[in-house]
C-alpha positions, 0 to 999 in steps of 0.5 A, a space after each residue: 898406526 898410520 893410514 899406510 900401514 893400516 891399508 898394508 895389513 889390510 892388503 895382506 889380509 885380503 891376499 890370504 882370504 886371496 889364497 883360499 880362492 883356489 882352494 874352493 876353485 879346486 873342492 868346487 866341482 861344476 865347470 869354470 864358466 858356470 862357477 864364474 857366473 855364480 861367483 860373480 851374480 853371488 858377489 854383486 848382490 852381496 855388495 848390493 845389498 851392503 850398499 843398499 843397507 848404508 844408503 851407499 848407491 851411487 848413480 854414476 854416468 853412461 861413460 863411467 858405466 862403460 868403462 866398467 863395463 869393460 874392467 867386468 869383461 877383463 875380470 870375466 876372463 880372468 876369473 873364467 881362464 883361471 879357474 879352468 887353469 886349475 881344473 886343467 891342472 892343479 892349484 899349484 900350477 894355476 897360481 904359479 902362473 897367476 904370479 907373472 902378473 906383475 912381469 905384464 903390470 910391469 910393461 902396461 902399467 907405464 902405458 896408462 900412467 904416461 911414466 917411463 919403465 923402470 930398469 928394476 922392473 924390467 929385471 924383475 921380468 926377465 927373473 920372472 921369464 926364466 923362472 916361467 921357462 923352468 916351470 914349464 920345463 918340468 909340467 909335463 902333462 899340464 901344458 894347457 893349464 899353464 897357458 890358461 894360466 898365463 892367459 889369467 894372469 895377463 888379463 889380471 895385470 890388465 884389470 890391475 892398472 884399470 883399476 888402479 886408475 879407475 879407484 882414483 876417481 870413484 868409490 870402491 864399492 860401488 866400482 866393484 858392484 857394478 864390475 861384477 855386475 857386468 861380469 856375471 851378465 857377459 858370462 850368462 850371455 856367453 853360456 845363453 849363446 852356447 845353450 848352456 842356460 837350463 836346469 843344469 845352471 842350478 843343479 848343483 850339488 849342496 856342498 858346491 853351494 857351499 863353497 861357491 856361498 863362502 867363495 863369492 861372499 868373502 872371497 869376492 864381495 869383501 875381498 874385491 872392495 877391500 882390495 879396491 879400496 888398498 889400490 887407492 894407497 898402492 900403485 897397481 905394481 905394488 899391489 900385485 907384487 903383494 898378490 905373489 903371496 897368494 901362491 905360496 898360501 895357495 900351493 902350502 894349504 893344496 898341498 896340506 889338504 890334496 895330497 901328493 896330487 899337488 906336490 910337483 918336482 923340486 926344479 918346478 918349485 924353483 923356477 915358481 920361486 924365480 
């Protein structure tokens, strides 16, 4: 087995691990912004920790810091906008629009790898824009979880080909500590500022724990540096082409385990197919 298809199977893997996020995002009952925070603080000392174990950390350069600081920042709103996406509406809608991703990679990706746009890619955008229309069509009542999770999936694309670019250059795992790092000390400032550092930051209930534990250790610590560490293979196009998976895991394992409030219209499921 080759190299290639060793970090395809391991792709795939991380996008269903991927598909479980929303699951947790949907059982967990704290806000977006506070879930966020835990995930990322949770996910950063689980890597640390991993790394400080192999002897793995790595001193890096004031403008290599700044760079990832900056990737921390697209993931803070990724992660913030898609999870309120989902408590705006539900998994189903939230990863439907989290699937337009590549429509944006498609369009920005060229700008940072200095290469012209690719006609099919350019086709694939306009399938993906009707099928978003038709989407919208049909989600009466959801309206501002749709534009959470279109505004998620932008910043997702952003982070994509930062990333793709980023992973050429330095290791995985330590990119991925200190993006989640940043990632959760933007949330806290940004809960600090709003007076939203208390008491009520860890009063959570035992079963959230859980989840939020299961959520920011494998869904996040692992899940991060094995998929940092695919996009060193894959171009960033490739790699959330593959992440258009996890809708389907998502919407089939919330619908299995929600119930109708997860099941939407027939026209819905056409236009997120599209």
């Amino acid at each position: 087995m080759t190299e290639r298809i060793k970090n395809l199977i391991l792709m795939h893997f991380v996008v269903l691990i991927f598909g479980f996020t929303g699951i947790l995002g949907k059982l967990i009952t704290i806000e977006a912004v506070p879930l966020v925070f835990w995930r990322t603080a949770i996910g950063a000392v689980t890597i640390y920790l991993w790394l400080k174990l192999r002897n793995k950390v790595t001193k890096k350069s004031w403008a290599t810091i700044a760079k990832l600081c900056g990737v921390g920042i697209l993931i803070a709103i990724h992660w913030v906008t898609f999870f309120a996406s989902i408590k705006a509406s539900n998994v189903s809608i939230a990863l439907t629009m989290l699937a337009v991703s590549p429509m944006f990679v498609g369009f920005i990706e060229p700008i940072f790898f200095r290469r012209k746009i690719d006609p099919k890619e350019i086709f694939i955008a306009s399938v993906v824009i009707v099928g978003v229309a038709i989407t919208l069509k049909f989600s009466s009542g959801y309206e501002w979880g749709v534009f959470l999770g279109l505004i998620s999936a932008l910043f997702a694309s952003l982070f994509a080909t930062i990333n793709g670019v980023l992973v050429k250059e330095y290791d995985a795992s330590n990119i991925s500590l200190v993006e989640l790092f940043f990632a959760s000390l933007v949330i806290f400032l940004f809960m600090a500022v709003r007076g939203e550092v208390g008491l009520e930051l860890i009063a959570i209930d035992i079963m959230d724990w859980v989840y939020i534990i299961i959520l920011a250790v494998v869904a996040t610590s692992f899940a991060f540096i094995a998929f940092t560490h695919v996009m060193k293979v894959f171009t960033p196009f490739t790699t959330t082409v593959a992440i258009n998976l996890e809708p389907i895991y998502s919407i089939i394992l919330a619908v299995l385990i929600f119930g109708e409030e997860e099941i939407m219209g027939v026209q819905f499921y056409i236009g997120a197919t599209l």
